[in-house]
Phi, psi and omega in degrees: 000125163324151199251025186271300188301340208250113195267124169249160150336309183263340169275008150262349140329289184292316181270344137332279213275334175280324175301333170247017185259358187261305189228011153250155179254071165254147183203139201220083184284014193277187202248328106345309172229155169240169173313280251253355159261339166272338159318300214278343199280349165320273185304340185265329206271260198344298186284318187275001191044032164231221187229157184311311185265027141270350181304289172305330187280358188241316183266106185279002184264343176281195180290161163294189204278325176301332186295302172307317182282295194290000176281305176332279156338293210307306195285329184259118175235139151320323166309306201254047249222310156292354158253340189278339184283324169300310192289327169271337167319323171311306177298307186278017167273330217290299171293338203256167220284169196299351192231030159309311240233350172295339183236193156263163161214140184299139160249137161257164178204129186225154140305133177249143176224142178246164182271160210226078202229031176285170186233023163297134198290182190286320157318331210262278212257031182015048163267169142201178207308144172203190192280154182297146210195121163063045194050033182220148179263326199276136197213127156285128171221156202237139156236131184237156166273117196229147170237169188238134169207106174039054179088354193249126176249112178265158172239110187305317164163178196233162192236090131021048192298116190262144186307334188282329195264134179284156167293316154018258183326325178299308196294290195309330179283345171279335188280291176328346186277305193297329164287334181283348154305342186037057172241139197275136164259107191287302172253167110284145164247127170207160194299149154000302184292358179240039182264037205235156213303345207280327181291344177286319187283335153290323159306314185277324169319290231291342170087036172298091211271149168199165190239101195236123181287138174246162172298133171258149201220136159121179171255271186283286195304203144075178175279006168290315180314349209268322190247107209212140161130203197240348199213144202279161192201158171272192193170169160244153177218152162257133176241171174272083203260169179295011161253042186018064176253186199185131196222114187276134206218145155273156201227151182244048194302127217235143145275106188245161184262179167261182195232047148278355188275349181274297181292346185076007206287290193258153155288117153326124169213200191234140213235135141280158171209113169267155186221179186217132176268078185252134169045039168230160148230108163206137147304163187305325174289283181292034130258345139321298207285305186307316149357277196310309182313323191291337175302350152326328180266015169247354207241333160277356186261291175325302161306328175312286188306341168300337177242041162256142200252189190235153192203109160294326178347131150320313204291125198238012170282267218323272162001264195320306182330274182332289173332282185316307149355317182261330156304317194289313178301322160307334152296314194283332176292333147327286159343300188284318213259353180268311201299287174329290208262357167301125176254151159279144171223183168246179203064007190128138177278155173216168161286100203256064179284008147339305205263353159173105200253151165356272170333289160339303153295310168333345196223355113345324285175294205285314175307343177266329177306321188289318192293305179287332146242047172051193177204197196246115173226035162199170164204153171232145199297157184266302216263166156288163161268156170280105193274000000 
C-alpha cells in the first residue's frame, strides 16, 4: 500500500501537534522543555482526560509537572485571552472541508459549561452565573458556532463567555469569525439562551433568518397559555425584556409525542415545543424537522469531552483552553478520518467510520507519546507487604 494511504500513529501525533504549533504561539526555550514537548504534554492531558501531573507522571521522559505549569501559567494568561481565542478560531479553520463553501448553510450555535467550584470572586476567575448543574451555579463557559454537513459535525468556531459580555455580544462575535470565514449562512439554529428580545431584534436589523428555541414560562400564562389544543400550529406572542422593551414574535408551537410508545417503557403522551421565527415563513412540521439537525451540537460536545483534560489550575486562560481544545482534536480527527476511511462504491464513496472512531485516535496520540518518552510499566515496594 502507498504509504501516502497509510494513517500511523505518529503521523497523527504530527499532524495534531502542527495545527497547534502553526497558530498558538507557545514557546518553551529552556534547557529542560522545548516548544515541542509543551505541545505534546498539551495533547497527552487532552487525549489521556487527565491532568498535567498525571501526564508527567506515566511519560517519565517529559520535564517534571511543576516545569510544565510554569511554562503553561507564563503562555496561557488572562491578558492574552483575545488572542488565544483568535488562534484557536485559526486552527479549526484550518481542516475543513473544500466543500463548505458550494452553498450556504445552517449553522447552530450553543453554550457550552464547564462547572467552577473555586472560590474566586467573579472579576479574578471569570466564570459565570448559570442554573444550578453538577452541584455548582459558577460555570467557565465557552459558545461555539457548529455546521452538520453529511454526518461530519464540524466547529467553525468558538467564543470565550466572559461575565462583562452580553448575548449579543457572544452572537455577534461568532458571526463575525463565521463571515471571516466567507462563509454564506443560509439559517441560525440556535439554543433557549439566545430567545431573549435584545437577540431577536439583533437578528431581525441585521436580516438573519434563524430558529430560536423558546422557554415555555409561566403556570397559566406566559408562553406556557400558547400551549394548548390537539394540533401543532403558528401563532404571536409578545415578549418582555427585563429594561422593558418588547418585541411581538411568530411562534412555531409544534405538539410532538415521545418515543415510549416505541420502547414500550412509558405511556406514550404528548410534549410541546416551542420555537421563535425570525425572517422564516415554515410551518410547524418544518421547523420541527429543521430543528431536529441542530442536536448535532450536543453530540460535538460529547465527543469534545472524550478529548478534554482535567484541571485544578487557578488560572481561566489555561481553564477556556482545555475546553477549546477538545472541539479543535475534534476537527482534526474528523479531518483525518474524511481523508482515511473512505471506500469506493459505485453511486458514490462512503465511510467505513469503524476503523477510526475517536478513541482510536485519542490512543494514537497517547501511544506515539508512550514511544517517544517510554512509560511507567512498573513500580516497586520499599517495604515487604504485611500479610
Amino acid at each position: 500500500m502507498n504509504d501516502t494511504l497509510t494513517l500511523t500513529d505518529e503521523k497523527v501525533l504530527a499532524e495534531a501537534r502542527e495545527t497547534l504549533a502553526e497558530h498558538l504561539q507557545l514557546q518553551a526555550e529552556g534547557y529542560k522543555c522545548q516548544t515541542r514537548d509543551l505541545m505534546n504534554v498539551l495533547l497527552a492531558v487532552a487525549t489521556d482526560q487527565g491532568t498535567i501531573e498525571s501526564v508527567c507522571s506515566d511519560l517519565p521522559g517529559l520535564p517534571n509537572a511543576e516545569t510544565m505549569r510554569q511554562h503553561i501559567n507564563e503562555e496561557l494568561c488572562v491578558a492574552e485571552l483575545p488572542q488565544l481565542q483568535q488562534a484557536l478560531n485559526h486552527a479549526m479553520a484550518q481542516g475543513l472541508p473544500p466543500r463548505l463553501w458550494r452553498r450556504a448553510q445552517d449553522i447552530a450555535i450553543d453554550f457550552h459549561d464547564r462547572p467552577y467550584y473555586g472560590k474566586k470572586p467573579q472579576e479574578k476567575a471569570l466564570w459565570v452565573q448559570g442554573r444550578a448543574k453538577d452541584g455548582a451555579t459558577r460555570f467557565y463557559r465557552i459558545a461555539s458556532a457548529y455546521i452538520l454537513m453529511n454526518n461530519l459535525r464540524f466547529t467553525l468556531a468558538v467564543c470565550f463567555v466572559l461575565p462583562e459580555h452580553s448575548t449579543v455580544d457572544v452572537l455577534r462575535c461568532l458571526l463575525d469569525q463565521v463571515r471571516r470565514l466567507r462563509l454564506q449562512v443560509r439559517r441560525l439554529l440556535l439554543d433557549r439562551g439566545f430567545a431573549g428580545v435584545a437577540v431577536q431584534s439583533f437578528l431581525e436589523k441585521e436580516g438573519i433568518p434563524a430558529l430560536i428555541a423558546c422557554p415555555i414560562r409561566g403556570k397559566k400564562n406566559g408562553t406556557r397559555a400558547l400551549c394548548r389544543g390537539r394540533r401543532s400550529y403558528r401563532a404571536q406572542h409578545t415578549f418582555k425584556a427585563a429594561d422593558g422593551q418588547t418585541r411581538t414574535a411568530e411562534i412555531a408551537v409544534c405538539r410532538v409525542f415521545t418515543t415510549a410508545k416505541r420502547t414500550g417503557r412509558l405511556r406514550r403522551r404528548a410534549a410541546w415545543h416551542l420555537f421563535i421565527l425570525i425572517n422564516l415563513q415554515m410551518t410547524p412540521v418544518q421547523v420541527r424537522r429543521l430543528y431536529r439537525r441542530r442536536f448535532g451540537v450536543e453530540t460535538s460536545y460529547r465527543c469534545a469531552a472524550q478529548v478534554r483534560g482535567w484541571t485544578t489550575s487557578p488560572n481561566p486562560a489555561y481553564r477556556f483552553f482545555l475546553m477549546a481544545l477538545g472541539l479543535l482534536l475534534v476537527n482534526v480527527w474528523l479531518s483525518l478520518r474524511w481523508r482515511f476511511t473512505q471506500r469506493a462504491r459505485r453511486g458514490g464513496r462512503w465511510l467505513d467510520t469503524r476503523i477510526f472512531r475517536l478513541s482510536r485516535f485519542a490512543k494514537f496520540i497517547l501511544r506515539a507519546l508512550q514511544r517517544r518518552y517510554d512509560s511507567v510499566h512498573q513500580i516497586t515496594a520499599t517495604v515487604p507487604p504485611l500479610l
